[in-house]
Steps between C-alpha positions, in 0.01 A plus 500: 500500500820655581607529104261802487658642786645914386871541511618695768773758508618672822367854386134332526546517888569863548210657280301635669643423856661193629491130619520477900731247618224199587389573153834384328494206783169369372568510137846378531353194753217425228731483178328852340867605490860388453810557710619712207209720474461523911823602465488778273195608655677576789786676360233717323358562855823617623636684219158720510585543872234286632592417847588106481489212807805399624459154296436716231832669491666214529366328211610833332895416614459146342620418161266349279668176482431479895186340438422290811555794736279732292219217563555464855523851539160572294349225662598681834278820397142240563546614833388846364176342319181588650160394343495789260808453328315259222274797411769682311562225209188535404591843391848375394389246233193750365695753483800287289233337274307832411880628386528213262204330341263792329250272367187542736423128492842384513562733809175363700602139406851519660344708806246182509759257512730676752210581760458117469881519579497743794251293644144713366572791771170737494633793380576352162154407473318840416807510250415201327133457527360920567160393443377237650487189249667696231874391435725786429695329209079480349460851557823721479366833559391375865810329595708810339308747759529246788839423377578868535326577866733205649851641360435824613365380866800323536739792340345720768573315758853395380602832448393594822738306691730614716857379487551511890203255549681218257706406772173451760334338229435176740358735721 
């Protein structure tokens, strides 16, 4: 159910590391972001001097109001998808919902319903269920720890990306 979906800003990209081109492509292609936010997502890439694609850049010359070259342009950076680039909204949406519901069960219901959304990828799984037949919205203390373990995998490896590779991200 996309009205549980977090809000976004562009700052929620760059901490800790950043999205790789095929990464924007994918959530752009399956409606997890706007033209707006793609956007400003990649004028926050290139004002924190992250090396951009030449589609990129040009997206970053357009006026907002240019609409239907921004989409043909975004929809021009699939061509650096690769079959990992799904992995990373996992982390995207956790991340977003743990920084605004508190409420345990709240929290663990909204994760529920977008894993549903993201299509029940594994990783979410030892999130949402960390013991086997126990529900982490039933037992909060579980789901916190599990919770916790999955942000800071993924923060690791975010923040040890190199800016270089971005542009080989199809690679």
């Amino acid at each position: 159910m996309r009205e549980v979906w977090p809000r976004f800003n562009a700052d929620s990209f760059l901490d800790p590391g950043f999205p790789y081109p095929g990464e924007l492509a994918y959530g752009y292609r399956n409606e997890l972001i706007d033209t707006h936010l793609l956007t400003r997502v990649i004028d926050a890439l290139g004002r924190n001097y992250i090396p951009l694609t030449p589609e990129e850049l040009e997206i970053t010359m357009l006026l907002s109001d240019e609409v239907d070259q921004i989409r043909h342009l975004a929809l021009q950076l699939a061509k650096y998808e690769h079959k990992e680039s799904s992995k990373i909204w996992q982390y995207y949406f956790t991340s977003a919902t743990v920084g605004e519901i508190r409420d345990p069960v709240e929290k663990f219901e909204a994760l529920d319903s977008i894993w549903a959304d993201l299509g029940y990828p594994d990783a979410m799984i030892y999130v949402l269920y960390p013991e086997e037949g126990k529900p982490a919205h039933l037992h909060p203390m579980l789901g916190e720890k599990a919770l916790s373990n999955f942000l800071a995998r993924w923060s690791q490896s975010l923040a040890q990306r190199e800016p270089m590779k971005r542009l080989r991200a199809s690679e």
